[in-house]
C-alpha positions in Angstrom: 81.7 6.1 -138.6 82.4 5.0 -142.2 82.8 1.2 -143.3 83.9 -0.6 -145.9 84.3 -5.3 -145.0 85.3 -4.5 -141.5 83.6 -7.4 -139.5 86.9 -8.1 -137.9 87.4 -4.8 -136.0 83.8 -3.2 -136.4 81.9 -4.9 -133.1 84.5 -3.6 -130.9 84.5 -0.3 -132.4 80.5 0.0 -131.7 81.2 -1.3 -128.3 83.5 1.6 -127.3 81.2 4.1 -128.3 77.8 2.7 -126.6 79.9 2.6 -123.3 81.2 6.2 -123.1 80.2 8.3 -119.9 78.3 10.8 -121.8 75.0 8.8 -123.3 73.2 11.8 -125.3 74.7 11.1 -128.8 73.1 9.5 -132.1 75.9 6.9 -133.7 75.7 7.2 -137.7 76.9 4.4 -139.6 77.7 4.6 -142.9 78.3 1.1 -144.6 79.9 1.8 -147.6 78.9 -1.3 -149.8 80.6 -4.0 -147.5 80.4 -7.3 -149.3 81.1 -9.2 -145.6 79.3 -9.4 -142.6 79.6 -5.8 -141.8 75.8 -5.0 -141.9 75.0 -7.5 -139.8 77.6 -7.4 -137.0 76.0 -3.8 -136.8 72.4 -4.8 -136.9 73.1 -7.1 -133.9 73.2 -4.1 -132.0 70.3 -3.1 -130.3 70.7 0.0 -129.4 68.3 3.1 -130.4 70.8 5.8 -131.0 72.8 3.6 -133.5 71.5 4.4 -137.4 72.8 2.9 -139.9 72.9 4.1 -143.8 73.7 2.4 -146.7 75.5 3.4 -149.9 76.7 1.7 -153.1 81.0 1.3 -152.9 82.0 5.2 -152.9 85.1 5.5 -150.8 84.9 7.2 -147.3 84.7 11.2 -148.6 81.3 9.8 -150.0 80.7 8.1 -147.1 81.5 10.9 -144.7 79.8 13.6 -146.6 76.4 11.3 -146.7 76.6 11.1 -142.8 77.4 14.9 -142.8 73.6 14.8 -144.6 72.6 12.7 -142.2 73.7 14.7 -138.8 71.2 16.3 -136.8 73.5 17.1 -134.1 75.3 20.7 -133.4 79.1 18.6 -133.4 80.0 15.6 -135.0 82.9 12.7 -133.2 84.9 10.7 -136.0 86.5 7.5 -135.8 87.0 4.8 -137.9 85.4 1.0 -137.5 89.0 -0.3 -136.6 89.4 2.5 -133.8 88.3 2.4 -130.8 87.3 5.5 -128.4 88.1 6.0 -124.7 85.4 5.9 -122.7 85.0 9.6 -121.7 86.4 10.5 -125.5 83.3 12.6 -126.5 82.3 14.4 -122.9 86.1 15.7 -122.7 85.3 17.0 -126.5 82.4 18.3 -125.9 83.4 20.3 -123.1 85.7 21.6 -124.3 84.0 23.0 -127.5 80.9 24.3 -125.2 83.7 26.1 -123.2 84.7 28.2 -125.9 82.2 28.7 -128.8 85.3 30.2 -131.2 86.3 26.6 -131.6 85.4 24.4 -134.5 87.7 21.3 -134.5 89.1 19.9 -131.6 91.4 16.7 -131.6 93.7 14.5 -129.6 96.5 12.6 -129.0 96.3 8.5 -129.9 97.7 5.6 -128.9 98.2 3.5 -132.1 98.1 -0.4 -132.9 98.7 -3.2 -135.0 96.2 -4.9 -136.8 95.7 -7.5 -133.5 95.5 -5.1 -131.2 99.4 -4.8 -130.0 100.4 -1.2 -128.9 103.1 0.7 -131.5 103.6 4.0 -130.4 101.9 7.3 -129.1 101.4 9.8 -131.3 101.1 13.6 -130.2 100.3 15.9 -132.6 102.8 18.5 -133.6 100.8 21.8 -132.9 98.1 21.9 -129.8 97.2 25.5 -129.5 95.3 27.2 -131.9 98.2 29.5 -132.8 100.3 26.3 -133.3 97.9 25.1 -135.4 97.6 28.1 -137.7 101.1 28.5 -138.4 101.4 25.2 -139.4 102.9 24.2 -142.8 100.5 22.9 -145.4 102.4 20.2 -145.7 101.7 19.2 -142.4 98.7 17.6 -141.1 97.1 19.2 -138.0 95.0 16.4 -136.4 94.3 12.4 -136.5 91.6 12.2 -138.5 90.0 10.0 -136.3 90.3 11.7 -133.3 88.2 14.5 -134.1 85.0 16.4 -133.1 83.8 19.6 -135.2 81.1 21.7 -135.8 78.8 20.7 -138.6 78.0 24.2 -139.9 81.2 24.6 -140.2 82.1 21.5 -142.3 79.0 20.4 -144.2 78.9 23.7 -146.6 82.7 22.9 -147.7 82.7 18.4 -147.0 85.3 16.1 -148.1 86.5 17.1 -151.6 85.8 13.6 -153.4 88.9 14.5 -155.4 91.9 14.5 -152.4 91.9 10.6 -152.3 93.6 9.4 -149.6 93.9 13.1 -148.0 90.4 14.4 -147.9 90.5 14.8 -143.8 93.9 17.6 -144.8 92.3 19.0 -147.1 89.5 20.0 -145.4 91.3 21.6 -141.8 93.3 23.6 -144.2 90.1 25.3 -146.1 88.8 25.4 -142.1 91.6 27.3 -140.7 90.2 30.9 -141.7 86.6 30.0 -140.4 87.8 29.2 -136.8 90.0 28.7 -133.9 91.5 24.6 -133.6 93.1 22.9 -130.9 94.4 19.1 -130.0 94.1 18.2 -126.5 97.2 16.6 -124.9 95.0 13.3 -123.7 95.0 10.4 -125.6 91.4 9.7 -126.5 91.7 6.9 -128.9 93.4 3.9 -130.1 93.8 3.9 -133.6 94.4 0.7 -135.2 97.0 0.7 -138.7 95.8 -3.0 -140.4 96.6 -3.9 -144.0 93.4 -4.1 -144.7 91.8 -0.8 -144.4 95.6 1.1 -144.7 96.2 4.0 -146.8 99.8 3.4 -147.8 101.9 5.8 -146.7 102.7 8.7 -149.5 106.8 7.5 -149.8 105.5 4.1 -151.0 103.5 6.3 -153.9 105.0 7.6 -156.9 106.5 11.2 -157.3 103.4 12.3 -159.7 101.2 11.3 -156.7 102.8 13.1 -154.2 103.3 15.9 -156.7 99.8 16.2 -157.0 99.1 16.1 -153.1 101.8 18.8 -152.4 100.1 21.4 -155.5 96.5 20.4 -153.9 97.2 21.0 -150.2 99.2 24.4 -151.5 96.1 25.2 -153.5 93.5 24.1 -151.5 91.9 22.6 -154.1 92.2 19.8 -156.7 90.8 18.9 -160.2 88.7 16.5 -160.8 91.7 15.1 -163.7 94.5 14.9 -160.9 91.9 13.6 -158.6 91.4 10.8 -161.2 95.4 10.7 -161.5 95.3 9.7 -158.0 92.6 7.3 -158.3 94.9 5.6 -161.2 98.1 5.3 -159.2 96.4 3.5 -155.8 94.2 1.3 -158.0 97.5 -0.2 -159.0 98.8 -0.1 -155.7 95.4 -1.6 -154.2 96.6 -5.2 -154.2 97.3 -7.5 -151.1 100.8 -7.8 -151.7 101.3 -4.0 -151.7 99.4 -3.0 -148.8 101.3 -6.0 -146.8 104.0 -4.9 -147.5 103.3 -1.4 -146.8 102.0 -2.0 -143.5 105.2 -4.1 -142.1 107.1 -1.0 -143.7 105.0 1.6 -141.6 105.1 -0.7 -138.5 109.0 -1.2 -138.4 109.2 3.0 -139.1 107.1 3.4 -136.5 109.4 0.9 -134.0 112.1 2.7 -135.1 111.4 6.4 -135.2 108.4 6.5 -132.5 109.1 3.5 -130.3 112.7 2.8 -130.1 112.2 -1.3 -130.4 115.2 -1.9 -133.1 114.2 -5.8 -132.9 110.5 -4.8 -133.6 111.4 -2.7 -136.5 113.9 -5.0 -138.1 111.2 -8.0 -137.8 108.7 -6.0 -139.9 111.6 -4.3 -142.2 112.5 -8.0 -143.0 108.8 -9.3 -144.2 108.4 -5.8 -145.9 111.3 -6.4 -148.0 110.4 -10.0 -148.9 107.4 -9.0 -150.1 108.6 -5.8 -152.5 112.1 -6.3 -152.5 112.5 -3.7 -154.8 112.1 -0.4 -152.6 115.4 0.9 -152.0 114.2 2.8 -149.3 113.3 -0.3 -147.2 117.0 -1.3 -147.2 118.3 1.7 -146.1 115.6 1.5 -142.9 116.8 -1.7 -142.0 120.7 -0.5 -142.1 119.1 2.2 -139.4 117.2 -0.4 -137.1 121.0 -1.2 -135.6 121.8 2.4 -135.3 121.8 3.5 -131.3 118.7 4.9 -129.9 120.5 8.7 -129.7 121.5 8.7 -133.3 117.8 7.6 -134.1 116.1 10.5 -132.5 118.9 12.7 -133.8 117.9 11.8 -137.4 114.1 11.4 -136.6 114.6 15.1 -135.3 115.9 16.1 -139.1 113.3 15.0 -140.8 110.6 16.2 -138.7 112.0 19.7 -139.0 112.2 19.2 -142.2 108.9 19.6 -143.3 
């Protein structure tokens, strides 16, 4: 588990781990150079399996990729210091991996929520099966980041490309897929928590050259280190309070509106996104949809989903 100032969320997060029904498991923490309380929410935790590590500000490949270092263990479970895991999250993993030793990543469903906890949707992933999986687009990624277990061999030789900003986790399963069979499992094993704070803006809120970038990356799998500092550039800018509030109420009323039919939800958000960049075109047309009826929704969600 990377983190970087997340004192709000992280004590829960730690909580849900140290009470799942399988107990064998060392917890890494990597605390990537958290100017908050972070380090000592974690300390307060006495608990022998926990190990925490510390690094200068990197970013989270840097971070993951040090507790890939770090990892004595065959698999490795990911999550995030906002999330927080079912309680049988890693046995059901686990299991299933042992059952089949072809397997190197296994996900799951999630149930997602707003920064205080509120439920937002259910997200399924597209493709379950390994076959699924395979003959995914690259465009498309296979599994909730945070959500997953893997096998280390198969993930520390190749690590999180410190160049895919933003997209390091898609990077990855697509330079995975020859090495392996993948699968999601149905269950939901996790609640994943979107807050301004620690949210990647979504890629539509990014400029063309970024998602440029992205799409010839993913396609290539690989990037250079120039567009990786191209991307660096263009969220820098981006990183500001304003942005990522706005950003977020964006995602949440998207999320109302495609995922959870709630058009009262999603216009709420749409509203305090627009106030705070009322400039996004985009934005305006979403809240035109949020009085659209529920069948014409789905209809247009279907579209786009196909699209890909």
């Amino acid at each position: 588990m990377p983190c970087y100032n997340a004192a709000a969320y992280i004590a829960d997060a730690i909580k849900s781990v140290l009470a799942q029904t399988m107990d064998d498991f060392e917890f890494l923490i990597v605390n990537d150079g958290s100017t908050d309380n972070t380090v000592e929410i974690i300390s307060s935790f006495k608990d022998a399996r926990i190990l925490l590590i510390q690094q200068a500000r990197q970013g989270i490949a840097a971070a993951l990729n040090l507790g890939l270092k770090y990892a004595r263990a065959l698999y490795i479970a990911r999550f995030d210091a906002d999330d927080i895991c079912c309680p049988d999250r890693l046995q059901k993993q686990y299991d299933f991996m042992m059952s089949d030793p072809d397997y190197i990543v296994v996900g799951s469903a999630a149930d997602y929520m707003d920064e205080k906890g509120n439920y937002i949707f259910t997200h399924f992933p597209l493709a379950e099966s390994n076959r699924q999986i395979q003959s995914l687009s690259a465009k498309i990624c296979p599994f909730i980041h945070a959500s997953v277990m893997y096998r280390k061999e198969s993930v520390v030789n190749i690590g999180y490309d410190l160049n895919a900003h933003s997209f390091e986790d898609h990077l990855l399963w697509l330079q995975l897929k020859k090495q392996g069979k993948m699968h999601n499992m149905p269950e939901r094993l996790m609640f994943v928590r979107i807050n301004p704070g620690s949210f990647t803006i979504d890629e539509k809120k990014r400029s063309r050259d970024f998602r440029t970038i992205k799409a010839k990356a993913l396609n290539d799998q690989f990037i250079s280190v120039q567009d990786g500092n191209r991307l660096l550039e263009i969220i820098r800018i981006q990183n500001n309070p304003v942005a990522k509030q706005g950003a977020y109420h964006s995602m949440l009323a998207k999320k109302f509106l495609w995922n959870n039919y709630d058009p009262q939800m999603a216009r709420l958000n749409m509203k305090k996104a627009i106030r705070l960049n009322p400039f996004d075109i985009k934005d305006y047309l979403l809240f035109i949809l949020t009085y659209f009826p529920k069948n014409i929704i789905h209809h247009i969600y279907s579209k786009l989903v196909t699209a890909k």
